[in-house]
C-alpha positions in Angstrom: 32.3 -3.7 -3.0 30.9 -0.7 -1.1 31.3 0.0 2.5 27.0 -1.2 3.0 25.1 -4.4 2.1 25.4 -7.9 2.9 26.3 -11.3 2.6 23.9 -14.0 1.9 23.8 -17.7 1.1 21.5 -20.0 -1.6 20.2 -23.3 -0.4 22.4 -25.1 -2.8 25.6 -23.5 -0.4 26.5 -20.6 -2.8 27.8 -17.2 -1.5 26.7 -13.9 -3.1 27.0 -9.7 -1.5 24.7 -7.7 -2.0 26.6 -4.1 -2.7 24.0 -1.5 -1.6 25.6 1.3 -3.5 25.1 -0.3 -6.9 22.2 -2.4 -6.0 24.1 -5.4 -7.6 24.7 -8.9 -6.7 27.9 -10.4 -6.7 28.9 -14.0 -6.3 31.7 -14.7 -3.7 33.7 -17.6 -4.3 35.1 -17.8 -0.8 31.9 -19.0 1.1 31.1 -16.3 3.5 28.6 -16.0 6.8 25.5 -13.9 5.9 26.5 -11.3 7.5 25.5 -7.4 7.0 28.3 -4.4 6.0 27.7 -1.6 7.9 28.7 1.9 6.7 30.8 4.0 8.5 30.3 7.5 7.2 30.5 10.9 8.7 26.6 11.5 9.1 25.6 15.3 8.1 22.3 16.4 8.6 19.8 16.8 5.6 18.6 19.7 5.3 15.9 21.4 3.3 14.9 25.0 1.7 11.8 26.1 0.8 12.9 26.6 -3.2 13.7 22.8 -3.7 10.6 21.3 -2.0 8.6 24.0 -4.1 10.4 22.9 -7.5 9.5 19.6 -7.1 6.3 19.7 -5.7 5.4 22.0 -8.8 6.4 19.3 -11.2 5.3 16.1 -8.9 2.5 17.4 -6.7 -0.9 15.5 -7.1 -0.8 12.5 -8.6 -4.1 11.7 -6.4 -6.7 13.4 -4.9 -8.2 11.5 -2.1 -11.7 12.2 0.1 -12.2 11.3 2.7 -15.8 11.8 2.7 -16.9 10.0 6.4 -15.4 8.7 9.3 -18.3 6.9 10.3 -18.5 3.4 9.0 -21.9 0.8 8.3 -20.2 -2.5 9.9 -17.3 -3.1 12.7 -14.3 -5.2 11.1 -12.1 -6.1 14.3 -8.9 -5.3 12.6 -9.8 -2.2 11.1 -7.1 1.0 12.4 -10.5 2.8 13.4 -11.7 -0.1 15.2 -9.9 1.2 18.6 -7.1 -1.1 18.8 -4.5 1.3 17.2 -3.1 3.9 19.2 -2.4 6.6 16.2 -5.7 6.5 14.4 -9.1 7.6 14.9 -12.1 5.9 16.0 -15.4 5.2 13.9 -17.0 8.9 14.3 -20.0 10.7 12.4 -18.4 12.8 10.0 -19.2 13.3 7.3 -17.4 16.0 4.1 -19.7 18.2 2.7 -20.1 19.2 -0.5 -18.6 22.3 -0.5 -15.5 21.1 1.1 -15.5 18.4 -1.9 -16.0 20.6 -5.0 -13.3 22.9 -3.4 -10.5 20.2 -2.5 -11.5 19.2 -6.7 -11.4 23.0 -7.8 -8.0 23.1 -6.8 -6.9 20.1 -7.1 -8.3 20.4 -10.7 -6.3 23.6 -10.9 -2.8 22.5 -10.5 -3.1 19.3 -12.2 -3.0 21.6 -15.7 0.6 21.8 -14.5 1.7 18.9 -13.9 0.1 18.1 -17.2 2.0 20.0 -19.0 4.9 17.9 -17.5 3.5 14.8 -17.3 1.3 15.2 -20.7 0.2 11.1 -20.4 -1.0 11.8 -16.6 -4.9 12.5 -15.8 -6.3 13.8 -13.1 -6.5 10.2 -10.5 -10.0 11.2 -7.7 -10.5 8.2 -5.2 -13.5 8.2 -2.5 -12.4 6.7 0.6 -13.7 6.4 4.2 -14.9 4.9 6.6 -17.9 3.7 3.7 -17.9 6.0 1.2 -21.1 5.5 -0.1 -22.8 6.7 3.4 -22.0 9.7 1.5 -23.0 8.8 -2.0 -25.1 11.8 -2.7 -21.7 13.9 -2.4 -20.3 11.4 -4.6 -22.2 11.4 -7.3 -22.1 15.4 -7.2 -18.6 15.7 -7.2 -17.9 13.2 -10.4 -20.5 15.9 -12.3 -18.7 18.9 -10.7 -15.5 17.5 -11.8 -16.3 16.1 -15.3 -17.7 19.7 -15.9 -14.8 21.2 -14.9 -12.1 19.6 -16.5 -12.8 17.9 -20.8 -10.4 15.4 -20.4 -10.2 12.0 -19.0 -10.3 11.5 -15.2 -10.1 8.3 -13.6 -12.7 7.8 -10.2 -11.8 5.4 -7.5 -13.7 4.3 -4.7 -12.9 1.2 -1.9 -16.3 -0.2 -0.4 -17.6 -3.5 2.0 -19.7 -3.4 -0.9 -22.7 -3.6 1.4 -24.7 -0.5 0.3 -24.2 -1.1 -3.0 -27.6 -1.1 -5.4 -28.6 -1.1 -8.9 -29.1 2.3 -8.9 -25.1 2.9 -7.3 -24.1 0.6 -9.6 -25.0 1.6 -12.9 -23.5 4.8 -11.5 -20.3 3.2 -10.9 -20.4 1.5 -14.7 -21.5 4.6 -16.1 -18.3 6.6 -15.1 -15.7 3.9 -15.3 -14.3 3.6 -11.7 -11.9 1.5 -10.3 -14.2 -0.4 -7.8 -11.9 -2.1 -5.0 -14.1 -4.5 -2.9 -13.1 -5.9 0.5 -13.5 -9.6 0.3 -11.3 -12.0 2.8 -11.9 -15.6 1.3 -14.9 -18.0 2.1 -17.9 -17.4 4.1 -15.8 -18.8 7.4 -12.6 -16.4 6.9 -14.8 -13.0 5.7 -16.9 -13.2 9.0 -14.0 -14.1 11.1 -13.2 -10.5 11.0 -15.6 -8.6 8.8 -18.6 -8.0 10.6 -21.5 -5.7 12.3 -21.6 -3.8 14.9 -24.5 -6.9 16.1 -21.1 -9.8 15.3 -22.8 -11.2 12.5 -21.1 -11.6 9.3 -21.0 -9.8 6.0 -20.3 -12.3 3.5 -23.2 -12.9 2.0 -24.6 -9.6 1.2 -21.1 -8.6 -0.5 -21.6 -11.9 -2.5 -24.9 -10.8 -3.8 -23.8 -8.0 -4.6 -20.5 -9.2 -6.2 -22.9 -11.2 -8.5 -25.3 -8.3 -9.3 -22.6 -5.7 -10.5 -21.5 -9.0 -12.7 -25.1 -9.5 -13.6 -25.5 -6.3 -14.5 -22.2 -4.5 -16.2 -20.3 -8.1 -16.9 -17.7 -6.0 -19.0 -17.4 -3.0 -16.1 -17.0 -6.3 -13.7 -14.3 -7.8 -15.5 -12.4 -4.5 -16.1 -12.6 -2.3 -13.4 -13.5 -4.4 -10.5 -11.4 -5.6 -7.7 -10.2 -7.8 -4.8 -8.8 -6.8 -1.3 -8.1 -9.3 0.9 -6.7 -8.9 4.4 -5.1 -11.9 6.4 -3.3 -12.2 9.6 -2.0 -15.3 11.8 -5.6 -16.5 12.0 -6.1 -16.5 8.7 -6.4 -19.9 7.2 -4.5 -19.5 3.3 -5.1 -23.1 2.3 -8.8 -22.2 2.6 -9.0 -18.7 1.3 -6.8 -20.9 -1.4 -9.0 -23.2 -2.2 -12.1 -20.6 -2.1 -10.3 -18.4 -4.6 -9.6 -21.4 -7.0 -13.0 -22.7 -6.8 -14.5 -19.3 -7.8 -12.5 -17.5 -9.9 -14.7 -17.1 -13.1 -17.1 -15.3 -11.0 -14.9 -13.5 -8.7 -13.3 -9.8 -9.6 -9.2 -10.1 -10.3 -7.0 -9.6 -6.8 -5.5 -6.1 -6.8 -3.8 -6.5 -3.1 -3.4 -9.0 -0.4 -2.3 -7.3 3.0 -1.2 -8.1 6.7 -2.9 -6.5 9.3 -1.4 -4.2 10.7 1.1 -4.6 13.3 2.6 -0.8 13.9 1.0 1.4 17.4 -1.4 -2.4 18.3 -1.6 -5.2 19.8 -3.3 -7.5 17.3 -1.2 -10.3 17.8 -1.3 -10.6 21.2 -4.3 -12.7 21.1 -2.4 -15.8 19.2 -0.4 -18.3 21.0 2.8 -19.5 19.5 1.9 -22.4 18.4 -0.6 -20.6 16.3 2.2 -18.1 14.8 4.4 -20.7 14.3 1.0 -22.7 12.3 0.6 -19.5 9.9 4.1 -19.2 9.2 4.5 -22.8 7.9 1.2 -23.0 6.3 3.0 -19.5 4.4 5.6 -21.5 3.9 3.7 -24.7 2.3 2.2 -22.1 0.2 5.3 -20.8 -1.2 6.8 -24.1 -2.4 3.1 -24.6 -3.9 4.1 -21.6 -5.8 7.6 -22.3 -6.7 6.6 -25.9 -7.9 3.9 -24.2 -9.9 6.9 -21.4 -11.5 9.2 -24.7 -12.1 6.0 -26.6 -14.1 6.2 -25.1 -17.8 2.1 -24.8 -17.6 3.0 -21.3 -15.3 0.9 -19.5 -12.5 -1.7 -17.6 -14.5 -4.2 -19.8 -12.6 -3.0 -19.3 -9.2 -3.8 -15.2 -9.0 -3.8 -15.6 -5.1 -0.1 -17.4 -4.9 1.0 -14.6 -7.6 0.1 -11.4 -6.2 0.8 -13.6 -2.2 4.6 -14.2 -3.5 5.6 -12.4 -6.8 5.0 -9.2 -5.3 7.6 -8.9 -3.0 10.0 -10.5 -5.3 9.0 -8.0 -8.0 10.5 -5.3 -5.4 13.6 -7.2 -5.1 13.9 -8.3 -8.9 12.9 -4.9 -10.2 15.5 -2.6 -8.1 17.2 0.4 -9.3 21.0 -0.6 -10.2 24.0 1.2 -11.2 21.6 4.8 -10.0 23.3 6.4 -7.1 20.5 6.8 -4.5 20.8 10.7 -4.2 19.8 10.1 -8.0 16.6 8.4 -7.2 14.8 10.6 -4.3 14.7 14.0 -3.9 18.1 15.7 -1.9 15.9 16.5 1.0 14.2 13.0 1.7 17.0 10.6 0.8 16.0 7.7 2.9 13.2 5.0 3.1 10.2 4.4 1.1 8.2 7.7 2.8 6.7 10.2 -0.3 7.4 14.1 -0.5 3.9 15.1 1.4 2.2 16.7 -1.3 2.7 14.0 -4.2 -0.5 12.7 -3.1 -3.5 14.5 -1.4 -5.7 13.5 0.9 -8.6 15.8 2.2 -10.5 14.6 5.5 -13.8 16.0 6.4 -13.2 18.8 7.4 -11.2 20.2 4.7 -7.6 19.5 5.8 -5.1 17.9 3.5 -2.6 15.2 4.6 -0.3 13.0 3.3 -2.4 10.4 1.9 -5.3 7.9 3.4 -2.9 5.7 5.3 -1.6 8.3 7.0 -3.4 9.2 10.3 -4.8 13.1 10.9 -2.1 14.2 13.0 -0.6 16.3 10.9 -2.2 18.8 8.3 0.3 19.9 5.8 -2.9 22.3 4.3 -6.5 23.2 3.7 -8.9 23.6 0.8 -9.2 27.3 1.1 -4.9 27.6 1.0 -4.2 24.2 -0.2 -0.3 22.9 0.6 0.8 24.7 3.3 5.0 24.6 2.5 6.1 25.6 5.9 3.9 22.3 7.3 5.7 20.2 4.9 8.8 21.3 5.6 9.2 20.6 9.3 7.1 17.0 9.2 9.8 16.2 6.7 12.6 17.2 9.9 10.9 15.7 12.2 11.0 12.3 10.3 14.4 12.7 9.3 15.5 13.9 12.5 13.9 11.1 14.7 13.5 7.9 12.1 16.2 8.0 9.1 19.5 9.3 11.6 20.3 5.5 11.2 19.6 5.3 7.4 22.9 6.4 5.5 25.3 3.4 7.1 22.2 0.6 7.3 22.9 -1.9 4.5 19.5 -1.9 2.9 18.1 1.9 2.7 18.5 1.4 -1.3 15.4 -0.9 -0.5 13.9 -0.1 2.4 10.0 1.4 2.5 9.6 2.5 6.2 6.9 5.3 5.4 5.0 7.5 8.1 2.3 5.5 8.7 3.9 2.9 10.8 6.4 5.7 13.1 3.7 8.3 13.6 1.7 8.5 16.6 -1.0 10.1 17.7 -0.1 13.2 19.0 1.8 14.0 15.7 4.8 12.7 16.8 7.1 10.2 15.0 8.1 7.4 17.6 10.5 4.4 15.8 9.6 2.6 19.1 6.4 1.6 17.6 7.4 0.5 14.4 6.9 -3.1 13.4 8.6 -4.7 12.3 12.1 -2.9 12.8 14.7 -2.5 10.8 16.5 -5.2 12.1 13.6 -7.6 11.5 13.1 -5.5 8.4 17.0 -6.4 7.2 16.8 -9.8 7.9 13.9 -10.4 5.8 15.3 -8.3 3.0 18.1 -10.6 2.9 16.0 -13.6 3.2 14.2 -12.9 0.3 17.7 -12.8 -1.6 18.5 -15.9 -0.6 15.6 -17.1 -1.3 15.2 -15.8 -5.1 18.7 -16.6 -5.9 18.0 -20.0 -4.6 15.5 -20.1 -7.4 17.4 -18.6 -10.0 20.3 -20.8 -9.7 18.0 -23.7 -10.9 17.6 -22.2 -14.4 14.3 -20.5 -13.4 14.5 -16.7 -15.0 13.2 -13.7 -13.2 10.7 -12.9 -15.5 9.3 -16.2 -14.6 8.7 -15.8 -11.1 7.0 -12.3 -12.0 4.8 -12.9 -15.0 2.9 -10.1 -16.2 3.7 -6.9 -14.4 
């Protein structure tokens, strides 16, 4: 047993540790309170030189290129993080890229991927379109995938995530025509979309992304069945039995569910507007839910026709089930970003309208780590990567999850460019009790005869 992880208990009343070092599981046959193993090690300082981080960004650098290509925005979702209500991130605004700043973010980008193709020879070259609404900027769209596909003669897979609400024939055939993954935002029925996705008049969007839903199928049935895609976003006022039921109801005409996500609840104050009762409500509808979905794992028919319990439970558990073991954690990360789930800036790239790179799209503005002209910018990269490490993951080398913790900068940095763990939510100690929850709770399973590849199908 190492000197970090924890004790938890099955609903049947069986003991198991959960040794952080190994990642393994252990059954205790003296019963023993779920508590967590802290370590107790002499902490020393990570450091970093310039030669590592440029090693591996040479071999690991761009696995995306994101554009932001406007901040501005055709409808007014209440949770969105440029709605106002987060404290780190933007507001809607009326900028949008241009194309120059576009074909020179691809130029490069374009550039250095021959390198990391000659590492990574099964890789291709990954260009997603984000905003605000991308296709307010469609014309610099559609001139970058012809700037690009002239440039580089092999494959290169487009992205784009859209309300869907500007979407035509003529954008569509577009879409079909160069094979791109098409995420749509779609939050359940008619009642739980408007709840939250809506106008800048309040009124709701639902219908219009319906039509349009129903004309790419129309139109490119095979393209809709391939490449298109669900988001859905819930939070305590969500109502899951009905975004359930509307799911179920419509699923040979709906596109597959690629992610189902929380709001937000990092730099807000979202959830100040429901009671308790109302949390307490969500929670044990959740809860309802999840024995739908166990019941449905323990019935030999399976859960292939339950997509929104799948990706809702399976997901996590896929984390958990799917772990590194017997890999020291030094052996996993780089050296000089040991802890938490937070990338080497760099890995991905995303370029906001005005031409400055950053970490990725979640990550708000504050800090550039480049330009198009330069492109990464080392020294930038080096000192947001001490300044995490320096004021969020001091804590991390005796906490008795870091093997599977995925804290990232999103949720610690503010506004200002600084990173405040005051903010975060939830915290590690919420974050550690829910990790060992979700032990309990698989092992709970397991010990029933159900396998883990059952309670994960198909990933």
């Amino acid at each position: 047993m190492s000197d970090r992880g924890f004790f938890f208990t099955t609903s049947n009343g069986n003991s198991y540790y959960y040794d952080d070092g190994t990642s393994n599981v252990k059954y205790q046959e003296k019963s023993e309170k779920n508590n967590f193993v802290f370590g107790n090690s002499t902490v020393q300082e990570v450091s970093i030189n310039r030669k590592e981080l440029e090693d591996y960004l040479q071999d690991n650098s761009g696995s995306q290129l994101i554009l932001l290509t406007t901040e501005a925005c055709n409808i007014r979702c209440t949770y969105c993080v440029y709605s106002g209500n987060y404290e780190n991130q933007r507001s809607h605004r009326r900028e949008f890229m241009s194309v120059e700043t576009a074909k020179k973010a691809v130029d490069k980008y374009l550039t250095n991927f021959k390198q990391r193709k000659f590492k990574n020879p099964f890789d291709n070259p990954l260009i997603a379109f984000y905003g605000g609404e991308p296709f307010l900027n469609y014309e610099l769209i559609n001139e970058v995938v012809n700037f690009a596909k002239n440039k580089y003669d092999k494959k290169i897979q487009f992205s784009t995530t859209t309300n869907a609400i500007l979407l035509n024939d003529e954008k569509i055939h577009f879409l079909a025509k160069n094979s791109f993954i098409l995420s749509i935002s779609l939050n359940g029925d008619r009642d739980e979309h408007d709840r939250m996705r809506v106008f800048k008049d309040g009124s709701g969007t639902y219908e219009i992304v319906m039509r349009n839903l129903n004309r790419i199928r129309e139109l490119y049935p095979d393209y809709y069945k391939e490449y298109c895609q669900l988001l859905i976003t819930i939070d305590t006022g969500s109502n899951l039995m009905k975004i359930r039921d509307f799911l179920k109801e419509n699923q040979k005409i709906l596109p597959k569910i690629a992610r189902i996500s929380q709001v937000g609840a990092s730099f807000t104050n979202w959830y100040d507007q429901y009671s308790v009762e109302e949390k307490e409500e969500f929670i044990n509808s959740f809860d309802r839910l999840k024995s739908v979905y166990i019941d449905q794992v323990r019935s030999p028919d399976g859960i292939e026709s339950e997509a929104f319990l799948k990706i809702l439970f399976s997901v996590p558990m896929f984390s958990i089930l799917n772990r590194s073991r017997n890999i020291s954690f030094q052996n996993r990360r780089p050296n000089f970003l040991p802890y938490t789930g937070a990338c080497v800036p760099g890995e991905k790239i995303a370029v906001d309208t005005n031409g400055n790179l950053h970490v990725c799209e979640r990550v708000n503005l504050s800090r550039s780590i480049g330009d198009v002209d330069h492109w990464l910018r080392l020294p930038s990269i080096m000192k947001l990567i001490e300044d995490y490490q320096k004021n969020i993951t001091k804590d991390c080398p005796d906490c008795p999850v870091h093997s599977l913790c995925d804290i990232c900068y999103a949720g610690v940095l503010d506004g200002e460019g600084g990173f405040d763990k005051s903010y975060m939510e939830p915290n590690c100690q919420k974050i550690r009790k829910h990790i060992q929850k979700q032990f309990a709770e698989i092992w709970s399973i397991m010990e029933e005869g159900i396998l883990a590849e059952d309670l994960v199908p198909n990933f």
